[in-house]
N, C-alpha and C positions, 0 to 999 in steps of 0.2 A: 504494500500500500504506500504508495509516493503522497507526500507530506500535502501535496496540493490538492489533490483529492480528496484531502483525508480532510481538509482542511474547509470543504466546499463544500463536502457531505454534510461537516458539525455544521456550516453554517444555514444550510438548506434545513437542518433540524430544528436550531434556533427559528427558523421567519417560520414553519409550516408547524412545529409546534405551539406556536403561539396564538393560533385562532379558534382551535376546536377543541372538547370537552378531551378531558384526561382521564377517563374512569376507564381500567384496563381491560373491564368484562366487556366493554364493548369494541373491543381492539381483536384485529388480525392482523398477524405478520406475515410480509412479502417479502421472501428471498427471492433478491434481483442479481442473476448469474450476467453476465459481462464478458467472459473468458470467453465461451463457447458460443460460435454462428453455425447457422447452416448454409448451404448450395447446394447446387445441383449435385455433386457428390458426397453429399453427408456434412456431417460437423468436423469442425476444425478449431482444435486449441486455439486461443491467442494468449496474448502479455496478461497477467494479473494486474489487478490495482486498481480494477473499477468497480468492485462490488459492494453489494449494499442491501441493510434489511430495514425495510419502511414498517416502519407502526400505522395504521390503517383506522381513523375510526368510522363505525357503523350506528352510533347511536342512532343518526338517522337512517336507515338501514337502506333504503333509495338510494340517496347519498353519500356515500362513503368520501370522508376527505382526508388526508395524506396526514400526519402530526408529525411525522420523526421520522429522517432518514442516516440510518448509522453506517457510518465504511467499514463492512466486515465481511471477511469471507464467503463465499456459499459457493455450492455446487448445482446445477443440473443434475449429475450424476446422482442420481435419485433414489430413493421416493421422494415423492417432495413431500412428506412429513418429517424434514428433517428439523423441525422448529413448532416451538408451541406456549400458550401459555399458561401459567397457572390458574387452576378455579377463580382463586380469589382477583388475578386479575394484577397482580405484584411483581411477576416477574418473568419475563420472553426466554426459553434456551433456544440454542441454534447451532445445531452441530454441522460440522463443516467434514465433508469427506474427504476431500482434497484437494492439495494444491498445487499451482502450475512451478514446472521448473522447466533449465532451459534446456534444449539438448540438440546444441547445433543452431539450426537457423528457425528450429520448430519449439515449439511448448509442450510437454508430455507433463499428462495427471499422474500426480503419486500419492499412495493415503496420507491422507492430513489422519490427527489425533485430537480435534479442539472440541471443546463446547465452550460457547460464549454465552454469559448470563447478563441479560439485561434489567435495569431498574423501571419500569414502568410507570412508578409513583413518581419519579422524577421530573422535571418543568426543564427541557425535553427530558425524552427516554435517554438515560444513558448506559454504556458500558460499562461493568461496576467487577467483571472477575472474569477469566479466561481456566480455564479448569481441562488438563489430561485425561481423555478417555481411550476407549479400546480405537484400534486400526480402521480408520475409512468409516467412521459413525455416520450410519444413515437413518432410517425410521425412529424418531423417537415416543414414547408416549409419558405421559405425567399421570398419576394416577390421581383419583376424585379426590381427595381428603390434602392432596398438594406435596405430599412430604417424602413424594419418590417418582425418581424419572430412573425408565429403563430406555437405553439406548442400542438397537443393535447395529452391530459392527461388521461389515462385507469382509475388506479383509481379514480381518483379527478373528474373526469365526467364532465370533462370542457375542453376550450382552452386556454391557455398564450396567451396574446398578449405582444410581446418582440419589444422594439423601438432601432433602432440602428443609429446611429449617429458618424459616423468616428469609430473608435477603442473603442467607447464605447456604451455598452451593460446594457441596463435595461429593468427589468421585470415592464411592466407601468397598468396592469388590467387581470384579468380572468373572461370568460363568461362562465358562467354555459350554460350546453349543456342535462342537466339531465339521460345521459346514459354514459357509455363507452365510450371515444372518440380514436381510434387506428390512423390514418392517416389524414393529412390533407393537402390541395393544396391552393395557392394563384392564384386568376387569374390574366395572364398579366396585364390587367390596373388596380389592385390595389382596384378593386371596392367589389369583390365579393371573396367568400372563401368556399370549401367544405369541408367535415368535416365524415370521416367515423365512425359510429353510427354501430361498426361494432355488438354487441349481441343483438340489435333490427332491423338489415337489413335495414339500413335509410343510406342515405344519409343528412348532414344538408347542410344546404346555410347559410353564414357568410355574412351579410351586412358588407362592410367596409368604413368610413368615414374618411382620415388621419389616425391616431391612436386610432379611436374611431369603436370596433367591437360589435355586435351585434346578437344574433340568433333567427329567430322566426320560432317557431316547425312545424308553418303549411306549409315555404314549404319544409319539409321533401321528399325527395325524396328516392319509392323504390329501394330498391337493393337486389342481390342475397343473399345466406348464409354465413355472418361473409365478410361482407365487412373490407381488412385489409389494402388494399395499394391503392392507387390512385395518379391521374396524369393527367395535360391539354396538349393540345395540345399549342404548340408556338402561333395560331393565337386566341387562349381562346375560340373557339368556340364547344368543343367540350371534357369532363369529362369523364375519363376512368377508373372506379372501380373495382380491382382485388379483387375476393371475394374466400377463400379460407375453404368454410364451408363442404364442402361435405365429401373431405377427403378419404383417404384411396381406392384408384381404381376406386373412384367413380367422374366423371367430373367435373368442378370448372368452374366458369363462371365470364367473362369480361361484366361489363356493360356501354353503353356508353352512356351518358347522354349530352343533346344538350344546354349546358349552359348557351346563352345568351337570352335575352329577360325575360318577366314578370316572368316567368315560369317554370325555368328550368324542362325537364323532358327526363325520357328512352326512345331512339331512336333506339336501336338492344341491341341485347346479343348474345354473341357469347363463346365459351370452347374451350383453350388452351391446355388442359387437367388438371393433377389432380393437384393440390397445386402451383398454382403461387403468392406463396409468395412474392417476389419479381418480380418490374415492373418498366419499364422506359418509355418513348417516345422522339421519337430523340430530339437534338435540332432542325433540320430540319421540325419535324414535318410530315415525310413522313413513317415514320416507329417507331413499339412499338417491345418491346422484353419484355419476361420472362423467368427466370430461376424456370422449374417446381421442386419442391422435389421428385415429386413422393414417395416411400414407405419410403425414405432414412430416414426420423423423424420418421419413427411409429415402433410403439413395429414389431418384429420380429414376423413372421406369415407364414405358409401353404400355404393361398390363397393368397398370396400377399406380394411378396419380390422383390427388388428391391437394386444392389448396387450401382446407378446412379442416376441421374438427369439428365435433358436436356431442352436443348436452346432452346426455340421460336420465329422463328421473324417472326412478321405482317407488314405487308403492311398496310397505313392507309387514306381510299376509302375516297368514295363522304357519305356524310351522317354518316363519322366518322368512316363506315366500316372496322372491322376489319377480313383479311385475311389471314391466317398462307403462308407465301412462304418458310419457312427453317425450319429445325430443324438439330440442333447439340450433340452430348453425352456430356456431365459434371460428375465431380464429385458427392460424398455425397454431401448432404442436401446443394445444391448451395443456396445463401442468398441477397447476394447484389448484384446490378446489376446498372455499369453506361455506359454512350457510354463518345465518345471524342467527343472535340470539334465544330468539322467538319463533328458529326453521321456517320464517316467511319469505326469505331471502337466499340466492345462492350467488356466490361471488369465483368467477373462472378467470385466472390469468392466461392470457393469449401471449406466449414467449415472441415469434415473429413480429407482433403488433406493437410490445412493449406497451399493453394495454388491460382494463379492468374488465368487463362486461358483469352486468348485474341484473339479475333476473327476481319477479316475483311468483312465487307461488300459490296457487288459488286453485282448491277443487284438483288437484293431479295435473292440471297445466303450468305453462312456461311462459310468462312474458317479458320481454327486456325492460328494463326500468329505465328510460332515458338513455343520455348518451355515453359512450365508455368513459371510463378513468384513464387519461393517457399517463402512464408510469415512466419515471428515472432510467430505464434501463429492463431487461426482459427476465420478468415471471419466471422465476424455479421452481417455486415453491409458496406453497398459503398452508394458514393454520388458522384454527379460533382458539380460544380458551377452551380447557380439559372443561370436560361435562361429568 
C-alpha cells in the first residue's frame, strides 16, 4: 500500500463518513479487489496498493450510502464471505487470502495470513489491530452471541478459531481439517460449525465447546462439485451449500443438509443454475438468493458467452426446500451478495461495473430500487452483520 493511497483512502473516509448515520447493525462491508481485471482471456494479476473495504450504510435500505472507505487488502480469490460483522454491530473482520508479489514482469498470488479488525463505533471506521491466522483465510463466519469467528483457511487446510471479546481480537487455536477449507458457517446456538471441504466435495461438522473446536472426518458430509459458499438458516435447522464445480453452461447445484440431530445429513439438491458463487439466506429465514456468474469469469468462447449475470431468489419450503420464484439481470461476474436488515432488500456487487445494484423484495418478486451505487473500485466481496 503506497502512502498516497493510503492516504486518499483515510481521506475519502473522513468526507463520506461524515454525513450518514453510524449504527453498525445497519452497515455492510464491500471488499473492493483492484489487483485482478478480466479480458478476453481471463484475469490477470496487477501491482497491489489499491485496495479497499467500504462501510456501507443501509439504514435506509433503498439507499444505501458509502460512510468509510479503508486501504486494506482483499482478494477476489474467494468466497466473498471473507468479511463480516459483529451482531452487535462493533466490529468488521476481513480476512485477506492473498497477496500480490513480483515475479518478473508479472504479479503472482501467494497466501496472505491477515485478519484485519475494524472499529465500527469509530467517527470514521477505523483500523484498530491486524491479527495472524491460518494460510490463504477465506470464508469467515462470527457466531450469534459475537465472541467467536471461525475462519477457514485454503491453503493451511484448517480453520482459525478467533475469540472476540469487546474490541479485542485474538487468534486462540487452529484445527486441522486435512483438505482445502473454502467457506464456513456457525450454527445459531454456538454448538456446531460447517466447514466447506470444497476439492474433496465434503462437507465437515465442527464440534464446538466455548472456545474449544474440534473436527472429526467421519461425519463428513456429501456435497456437490467444489462446495465454495454456504449458509444456515436463522432457526439452525437446516445447511445450504452453494457448490460451484461444474462451470461453464453446465448447472451448479445447492445442497441442503438437515443439521441438527446425531447426524447431520443431504435432505434435496436442487440448481440455480450455472456459478452461484455467491449466496445468502435472509435474516428472516424465509428466502435464499444468489448472484449466478454465468460465463462473465470464463475465458471468452463460441459456445458460450455471456455479458451478464443474474439474480436468484428462493423461496425457503418445508424440509429446507428450495424454490426459484424471481430472477433478475446483473452485471459482470456479480460476487457478493447481502440483504438488509429486515430481508426487504438484497444488495449484489457487479465487479466489471465497479457498481451496487439494489433490489426490493415483495411477494417472491424482484424489483431494482433506483439507480446503482457506483463504487471506488470493483466488488469482491459483501457481508451484513452475523444474524
Amino acid at each position: 500500500m503506497n502512502f498516497g493511497n493510503a492516504l486518499c483512502a483515510m481521506c475519502l473516509a473522513g468526507v463520506l463518513g461524515s454525513g450518514v448515520a453510524k449504527a453498525g447493525t445497519n452497515d455492510i462491508l464491500i471488499g473492493l479487489d483492484n489487483k485482478i481485471t478480466y479480458g478476453p482471456e481471463g484475469p490477470t494479476n496487477g501491482a497491489p496498493g489499491n485496495d479497499s473495504v467500504l462501510v456501507v450504510d443501509v439504514s435506509d435500505p433503498a439507499k444505501p450510502g458509502i460512510r468509510a472507505s479503508l486501504p486494506l487488502t482483499n482478494s477476489l480469490l474467494g468466497p466473498p464471505t471473507n468479511l463480516q460483522i459483529t451482531p452487535d454491530g462493533k466490529l468488521g473482520l476481513v480476512a485477506n487470502s492473498v497477496v500480490h508479489v513480483q515475479e518478473g514482469n508479472s504479479w503472482k498470488s501467494v497466501p496472505d495470513d491477515k485478519l484485519y479488525v475494524i472499529d465500527l463505533t469509530a467517527d470514521p471506521p477505523k483500523l484498530i489491530d491486524t491479527i495472524t491466522v491460518g494460510r490463504q483465510p477465506s470464508g469467515l463466519s462470527i457466531s450469534k452471541n459475537g465472541d467467536l469467528a471461525l475462519i477457514a483457511n485454503r491453503d493451511g487446510k484448517s480453520v482459525s478459531v478467533v475469540s472476540i471479546q469487546g474490541l479485542t481480537v485474538k487468534a486462540i487455536g487452529e484445527v486441522p481439517v486435512e483438505q482445502q477449507a473454502a467457506a464456513v458457517v456457525i450454527a445459531p446456538d454456538g454448538k456446531r460449525a460447517f466447514v466447506c471441504l470444497n476439492l474433496v466435495n465434503k462437507i465437515g461438522v465442527l464440534a464446538i465447546d466455548g472456545q474449544k473446536v474440534t473436527y472429526d472426518k467421519s461425519m463428513d458430509i456429501p456435497s456437490a462439485v467444489n462446495p465454495y459458499n454456504i449458509d444456515i438458516t436463522p432457526d439452525g435447522k437446516y445447511v445450504i451449500a452453494s457448490n460451484t464445480g461444474a462451470q461453464k453452461n453446465n448447472a451448479d447445484t445447492e445442497v441442503i443438509i438437515e443439521a441438527t440431530g446425531p447426524h447431520p445429513h443431504v435432505v434435496d439438491v436442487m440448481t440455480p443454475g450455472t456459478a452461484p458463487e455467491g449466496f445468502a439466506i435472509a435474516p428472516d429465514g424465509k428466502t435464499a438468493a444468489t448472484p449466478l456468474l454465468l460465463g462473465t469469469s470464463a475465458k471468452d468462447s463460441d459456445w458460450f458467452k455471456t455479458k451478464a449475470g443474474e439474480l436468484v431468489l428462493m423461496s425457503i419450503g418445508t424440509g429446507g426446500k428450495l424454490t426459484v420464484t424471481a430472477r433478475a439481470s446483473l452485471g459482470g461476474l456479480p460476487e457478493g451478495i447481502a440483504y438488509s436488515p429486515n430481508s426487504d432488500y438484497l444488495y449484489v456487487g457487479n465487479y466489471f461495473e465497479k457498481d451496487l445494484q439494489v433490489f426490493h423484495l415483495a411477494d417472491g418478486k424482484l424489483t431494482e430500487a433506483g439507480p446503482r451505487l457506483k463504487l471506488p473500485g470493483q466488488p469482491a466481496s459483501m457481508r451484513a452483520p452475523a444474524r
